[in-house]
C-alpha positions in Angstrom: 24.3 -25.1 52.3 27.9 -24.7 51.7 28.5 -28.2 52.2 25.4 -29.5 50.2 26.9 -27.8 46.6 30.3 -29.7 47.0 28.5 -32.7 47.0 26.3 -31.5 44.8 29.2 -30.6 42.4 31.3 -33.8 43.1 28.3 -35.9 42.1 27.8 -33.7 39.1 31.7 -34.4 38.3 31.2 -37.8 38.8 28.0 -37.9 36.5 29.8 -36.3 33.8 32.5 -38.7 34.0 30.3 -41.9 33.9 28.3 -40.4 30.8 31.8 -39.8 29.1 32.8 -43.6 30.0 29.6 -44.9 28.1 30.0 -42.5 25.8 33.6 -43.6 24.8 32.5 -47.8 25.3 29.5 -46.9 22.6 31.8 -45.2 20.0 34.0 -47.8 20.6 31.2 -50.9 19.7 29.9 -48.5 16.9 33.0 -48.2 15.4 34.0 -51.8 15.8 31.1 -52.6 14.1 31.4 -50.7 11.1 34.9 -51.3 11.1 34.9 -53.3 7.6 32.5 -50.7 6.3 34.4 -50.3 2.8 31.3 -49.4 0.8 29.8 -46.8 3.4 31.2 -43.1 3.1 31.3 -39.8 1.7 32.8 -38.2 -1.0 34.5 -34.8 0.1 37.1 -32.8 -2.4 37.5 -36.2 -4.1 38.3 -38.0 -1.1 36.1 -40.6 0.4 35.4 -40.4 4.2 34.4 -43.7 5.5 31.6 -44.1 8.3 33.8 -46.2 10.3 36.5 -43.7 9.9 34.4 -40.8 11.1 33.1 -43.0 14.3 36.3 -43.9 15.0 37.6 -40.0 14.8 34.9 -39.3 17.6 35.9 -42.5 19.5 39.6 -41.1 19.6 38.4 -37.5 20.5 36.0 -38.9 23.6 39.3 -40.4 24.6 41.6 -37.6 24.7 38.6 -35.1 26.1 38.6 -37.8 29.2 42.7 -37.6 29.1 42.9 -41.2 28.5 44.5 -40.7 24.8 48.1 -41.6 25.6 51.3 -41.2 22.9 54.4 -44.0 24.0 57.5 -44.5 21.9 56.9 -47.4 19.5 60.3 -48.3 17.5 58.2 -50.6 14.6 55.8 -47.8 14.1 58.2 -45.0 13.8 60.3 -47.2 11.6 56.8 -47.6 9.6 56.1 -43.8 9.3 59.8 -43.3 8.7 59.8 -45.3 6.0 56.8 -44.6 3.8 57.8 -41.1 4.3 60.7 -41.7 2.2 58.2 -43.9 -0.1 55.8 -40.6 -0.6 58.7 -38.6 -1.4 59.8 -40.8 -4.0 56.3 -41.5 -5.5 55.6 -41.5 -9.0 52.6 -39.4 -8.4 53.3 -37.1 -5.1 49.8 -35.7 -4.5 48.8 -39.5 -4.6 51.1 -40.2 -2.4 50.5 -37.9 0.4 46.8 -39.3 0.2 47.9 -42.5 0.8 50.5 -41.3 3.9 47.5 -39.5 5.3 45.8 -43.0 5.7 48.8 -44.3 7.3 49.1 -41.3 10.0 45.5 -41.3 10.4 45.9 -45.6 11.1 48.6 -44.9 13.9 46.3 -42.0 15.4 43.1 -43.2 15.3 43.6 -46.6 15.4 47.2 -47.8 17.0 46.9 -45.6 19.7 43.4 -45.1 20.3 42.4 -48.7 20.6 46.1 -49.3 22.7 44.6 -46.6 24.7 41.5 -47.5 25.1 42.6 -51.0 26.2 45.2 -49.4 28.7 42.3 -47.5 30.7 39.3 -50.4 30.4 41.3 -53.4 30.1 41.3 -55.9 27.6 38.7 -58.1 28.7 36.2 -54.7 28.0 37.6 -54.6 24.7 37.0 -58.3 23.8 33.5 -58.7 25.4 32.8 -55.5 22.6 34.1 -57.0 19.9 32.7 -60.4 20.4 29.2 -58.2 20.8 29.8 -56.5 17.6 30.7 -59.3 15.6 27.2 -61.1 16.9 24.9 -58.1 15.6 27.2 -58.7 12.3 25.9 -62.5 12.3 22.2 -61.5 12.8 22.6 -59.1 10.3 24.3 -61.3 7.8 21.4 -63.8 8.7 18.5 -61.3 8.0 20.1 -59.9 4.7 20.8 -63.6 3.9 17.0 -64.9 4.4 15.5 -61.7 2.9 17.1 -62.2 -0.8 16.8 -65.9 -0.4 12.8 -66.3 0.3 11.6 -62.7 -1.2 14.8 -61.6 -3.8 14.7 -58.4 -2.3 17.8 -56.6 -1.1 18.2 -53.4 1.0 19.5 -50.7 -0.9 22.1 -49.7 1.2 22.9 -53.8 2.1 23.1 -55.1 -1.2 24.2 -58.7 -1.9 27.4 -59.2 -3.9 25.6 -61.1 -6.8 25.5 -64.4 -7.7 28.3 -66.9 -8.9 27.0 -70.5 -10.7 23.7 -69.9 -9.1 24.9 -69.5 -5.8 24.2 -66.2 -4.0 27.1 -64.1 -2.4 27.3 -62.0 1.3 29.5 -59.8 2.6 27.5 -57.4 4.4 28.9 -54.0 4.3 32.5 -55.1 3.4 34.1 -54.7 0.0 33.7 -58.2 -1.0 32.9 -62.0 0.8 36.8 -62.4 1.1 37.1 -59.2 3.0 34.5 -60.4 5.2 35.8 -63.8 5.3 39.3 -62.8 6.6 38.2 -60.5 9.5 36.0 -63.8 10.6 39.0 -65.4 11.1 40.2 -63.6 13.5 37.1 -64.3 15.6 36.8 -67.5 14.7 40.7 -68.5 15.6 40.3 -67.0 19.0 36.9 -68.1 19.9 38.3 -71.8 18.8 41.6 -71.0 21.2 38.9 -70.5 24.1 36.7 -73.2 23.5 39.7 -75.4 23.3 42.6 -74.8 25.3 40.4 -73.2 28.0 37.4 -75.3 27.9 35.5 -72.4 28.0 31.8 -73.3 26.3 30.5 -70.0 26.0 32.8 -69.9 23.1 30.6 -72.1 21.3 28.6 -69.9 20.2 30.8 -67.2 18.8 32.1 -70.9 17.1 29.4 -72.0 15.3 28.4 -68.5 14.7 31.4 -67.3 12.3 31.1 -71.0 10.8 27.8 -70.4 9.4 28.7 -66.8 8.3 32.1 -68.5 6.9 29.6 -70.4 4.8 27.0 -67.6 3.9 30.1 -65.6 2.4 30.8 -68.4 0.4 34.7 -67.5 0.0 37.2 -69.7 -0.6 40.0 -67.4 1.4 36.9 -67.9 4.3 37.6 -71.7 4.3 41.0 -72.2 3.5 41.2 -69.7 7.0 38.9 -72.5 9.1 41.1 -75.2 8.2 44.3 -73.1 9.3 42.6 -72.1 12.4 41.8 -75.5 13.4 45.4 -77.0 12.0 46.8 -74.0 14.6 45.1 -74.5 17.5 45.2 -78.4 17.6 48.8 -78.5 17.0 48.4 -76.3 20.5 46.5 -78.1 22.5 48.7 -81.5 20.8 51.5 -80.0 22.3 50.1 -80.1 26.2 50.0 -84.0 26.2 47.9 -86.6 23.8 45.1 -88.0 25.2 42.8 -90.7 23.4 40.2 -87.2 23.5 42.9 -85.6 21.7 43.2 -88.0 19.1 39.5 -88.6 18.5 39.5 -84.8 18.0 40.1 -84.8 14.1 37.5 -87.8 13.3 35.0 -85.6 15.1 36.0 -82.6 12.9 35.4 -85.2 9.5 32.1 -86.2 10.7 31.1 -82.4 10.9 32.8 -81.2 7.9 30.8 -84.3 6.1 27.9 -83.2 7.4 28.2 -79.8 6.4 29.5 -80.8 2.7 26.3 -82.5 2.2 24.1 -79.8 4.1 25.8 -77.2 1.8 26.8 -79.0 -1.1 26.1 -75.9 -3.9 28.8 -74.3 -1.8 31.2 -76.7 -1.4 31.4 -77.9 -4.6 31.6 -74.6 -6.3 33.9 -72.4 -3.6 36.2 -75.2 -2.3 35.7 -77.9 -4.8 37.7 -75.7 -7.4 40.9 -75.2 -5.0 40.9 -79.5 -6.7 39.1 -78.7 -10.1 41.0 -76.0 -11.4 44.5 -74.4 -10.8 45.4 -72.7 -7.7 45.4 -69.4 -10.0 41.9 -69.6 -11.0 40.2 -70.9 -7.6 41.9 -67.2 -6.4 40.6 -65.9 -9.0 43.8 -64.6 -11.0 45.1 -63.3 -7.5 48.2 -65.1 -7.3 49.0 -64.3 -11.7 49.8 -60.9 -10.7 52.1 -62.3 -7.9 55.1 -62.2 -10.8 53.9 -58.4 -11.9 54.5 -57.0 -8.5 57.5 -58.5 -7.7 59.1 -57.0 -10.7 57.8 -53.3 -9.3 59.6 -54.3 -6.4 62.9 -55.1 -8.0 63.0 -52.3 -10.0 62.6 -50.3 -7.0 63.9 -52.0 -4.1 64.8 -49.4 -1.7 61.4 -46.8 -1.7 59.3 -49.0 -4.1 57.0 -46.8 -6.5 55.4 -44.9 -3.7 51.9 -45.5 -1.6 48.9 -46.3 -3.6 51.2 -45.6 -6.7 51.2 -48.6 -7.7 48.4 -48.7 -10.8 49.6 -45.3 -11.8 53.6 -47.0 -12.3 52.1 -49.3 -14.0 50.3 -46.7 -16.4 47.2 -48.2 -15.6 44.0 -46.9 -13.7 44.8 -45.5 -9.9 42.4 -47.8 -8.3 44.7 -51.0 -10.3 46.2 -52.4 -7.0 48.6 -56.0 -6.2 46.8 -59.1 -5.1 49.4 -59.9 -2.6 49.3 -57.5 1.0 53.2 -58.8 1.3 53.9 -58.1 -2.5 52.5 -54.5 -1.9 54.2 -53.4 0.6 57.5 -54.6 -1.4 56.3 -52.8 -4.4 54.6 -49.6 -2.8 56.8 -49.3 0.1 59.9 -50.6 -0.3 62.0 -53.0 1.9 62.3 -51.2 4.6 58.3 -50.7 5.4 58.0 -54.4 4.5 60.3 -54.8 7.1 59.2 -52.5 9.7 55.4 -53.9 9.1 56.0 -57.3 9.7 58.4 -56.6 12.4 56.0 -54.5 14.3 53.9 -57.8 13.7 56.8 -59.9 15.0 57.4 -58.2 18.0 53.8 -57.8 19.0 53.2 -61.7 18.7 56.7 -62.8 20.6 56.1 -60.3 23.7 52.4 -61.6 24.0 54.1 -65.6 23.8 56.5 -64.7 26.3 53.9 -63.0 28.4 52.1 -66.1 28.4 55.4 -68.1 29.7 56.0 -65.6 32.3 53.0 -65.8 34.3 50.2 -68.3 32.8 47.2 -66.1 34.1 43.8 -65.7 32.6 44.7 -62.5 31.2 48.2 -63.1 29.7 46.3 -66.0 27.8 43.7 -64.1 26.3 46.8 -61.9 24.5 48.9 -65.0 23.4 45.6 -66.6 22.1 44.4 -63.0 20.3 47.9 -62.8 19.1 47.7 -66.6 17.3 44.5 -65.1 15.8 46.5 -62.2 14.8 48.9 -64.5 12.8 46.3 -66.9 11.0 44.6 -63.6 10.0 47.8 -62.2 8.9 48.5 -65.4 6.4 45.3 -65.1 4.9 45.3 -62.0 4.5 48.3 -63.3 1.8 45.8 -64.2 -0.3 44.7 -60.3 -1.1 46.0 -57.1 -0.6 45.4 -54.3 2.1 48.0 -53.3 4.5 46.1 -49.9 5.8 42.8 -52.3 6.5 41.2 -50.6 10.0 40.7 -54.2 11.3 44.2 -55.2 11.1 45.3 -52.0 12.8 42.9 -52.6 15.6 44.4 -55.7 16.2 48.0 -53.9 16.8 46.6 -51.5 18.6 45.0 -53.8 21.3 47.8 -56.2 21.4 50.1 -53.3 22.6 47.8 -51.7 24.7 46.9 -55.3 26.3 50.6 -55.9 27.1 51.1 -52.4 28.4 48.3 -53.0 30.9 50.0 -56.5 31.5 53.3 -55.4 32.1 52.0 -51.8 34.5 49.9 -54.9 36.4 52.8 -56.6 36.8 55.1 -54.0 38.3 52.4 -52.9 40.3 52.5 -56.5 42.0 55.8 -57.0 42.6 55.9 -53.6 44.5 53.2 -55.0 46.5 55.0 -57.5 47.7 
């Protein structure tokens, strides 16, 4: 009897543990797949919650209830914290500025580390087979909101189109606007293009043709100026392994399709990447890159702390919500030097460690970091084209990088002591 409710209770403990495990893998897809969820949230004492914000809070608690939330010593990120501390202090508007320090801690917890911890207990392959799931229940969705305004001009209420430009209409599901959807595609798209062709992996074909069509149902500009920079990326990759005649034939194949597609979809060619020829560069980014100067002047005039986070309207005695068109220019402006620099050096460093992982030991898994860490890079240049350096995506992507090469290198001692 005495023996029969041990096992009774070990099986018990062990159901509890497997209910945590899917418990923390659903949060995890949920919240993955509301991660771009700008327009979804609450308004509490004038502060908007965002559902993807909340799941992700509950995603970070399953962890540390299963004791798999870990804390290690980052240098970039304390820099980063250390820095737009001494930004918030200095802000024009303090109040506002704490606000916008909260996001930042509430990136590192809930994001960095969650996600680097998460990836540290299940691995990195779990992680990617969840986001490539999530971002394939985006697609149908996309698909379905697409098809329902196009053949009955209805739109769901809480999935509302983004209107209509020259008679063409405009996606972006729940995402602030098509270029916000358009630049966390790339990411996908510049990986799943790394698999299909420097792995030969066909799967990946799907996830391909997949974020092409949604590329094209978002109708950005940033969206296709992001395809060709994937593709450039990853050919001058596989170039650099050896030419073959394959190789070569490579780019004609790529014309044929692109023609294809131009005629296919010629309302939105003409109109979202016909004007990068028609007009200036300034109007086919929609007066982005005029207010390039603007915040570049913030920044000089206040080089060391910049104006303070999210101060940047209210320096500008203009509305709080008036923000740069320029994620570099902002953190100049906002931030100051030294979080531009600890930002893009946290970037920096994650990218060279997952490159050099790659050269130490060209296994399966060191490849799927160097080739999420090129993704990282040609998302991180089109994300030039508009602002955003708290966006939850782009935190998620530092998060899993470090957690991936954590769980590299641990594998790697762990070998060598085997033998």
């Amino acid at each position: 009897m005495t023996g029969g409710s041990k096992t009774m209770g070990r099986r018990s403990l062990a159901d509890t543990r497997l209910d945590l495990d899917f418990f923390i893998h659903l949060f995890c897809f949920i919240s993955l797949l509301l991660i771009g969820a700008d327009t979804w949230g609450v308004e509490l004492l004038g502060v908007n919650f965002r559902i993807d914000q909340i799941f992700l809070c509950i995603f970070a608690l399953l962890l540390v209830f299963k004791g798999a939330y870990r804390f290690t010593f980052y240098g970039w990120i304390a820099a980063f914290l250390i820095f737009s501390l001494l930004s918030t202090l200095f802000a024009v508007s303090l109040f506002r500025g704490i606000l916008f320090f909260c996001s930042i801690i509430y990136n590192v917890l809930f994001l960095f580390y969650a996600l680097a911890s998460y990836v540290k207990s299940y691995g990195f392959e779990t992680f990617l087979r969840i986001f490539r799931m999530t971002m394939k229940v985006q697609f149908f969705i996309l698909l379905f909101q697409f098809f329902l305004k196009l053949l009955t001009g209805y739109e769901l209420p809480f999935l509302p189109s983004y209107g209509e430009y020259m008679g063409i209409y405009r996606f972006q599901l729940w995402f602030y606007e098509p270029s916000y959807l358009a630049t966390y595609l790339v990411l996908w798209f510049t990986f799943s293009l790394a698999q299909l062709i420097l792995r030969g992996k066909r799967e990946y074909i799907t996830d391909v043709v997949m974020c092409l069509l949604m590329f094209l149902i978002s109708t950005s500009t940033s969206g296709f100026i992001g395809i060709a920079l994937a593709v450039a990326v990853v050919y001058c990759m596989w170039l650099a392994r050896g030419i073959t005649l394959r190789k070569l034939l490579f780019p004609i194949l790529l014309l044929v399709i692109f023609l294809v597609c131009a005629i296919a979809f010629s309302s939105v060619f003409e109109v979202f990447l016909g004007r990068l020829f028609d007009s200036s560069l300034n109007e086919a980014s929609g007066g982005r890159i005029a207010g390039w100067k603007e915040t570049w002047q913030v920044f000089l005039e206040n080089p060391f702390f910049g104006v303070g986070p999210g101060n940047y309207g209210i320096y500008l005695g203009k509305e709080e919500g008036y923000m740069p068109t320029n994620v570099s220019l902002e953190l100049l402006a906002t931030l100051g030097i030294g979080g531009f620099i600890a930002f893009y050096g946290m970037t920096l460093s994650l990218v060279v460690r997952a490159v050099k992982c790659w050269q130490r030991a060209h296994t399966e898994s060191s490849f799927l970091i160097m080739a999420f860490a090129v993704a990282l890079v040609v998302f991180t240049i089109i994300l030039q084209i508009n602002q955003g350096y708290l966006r939850l995506y782009h935190w998620m992507c530092f998060g899993v990088l470090y957690g991936a090469l954590a769980r590299e290198r641990m594998a790697g001692k762990l070998s060598l002591r085997v033998a």
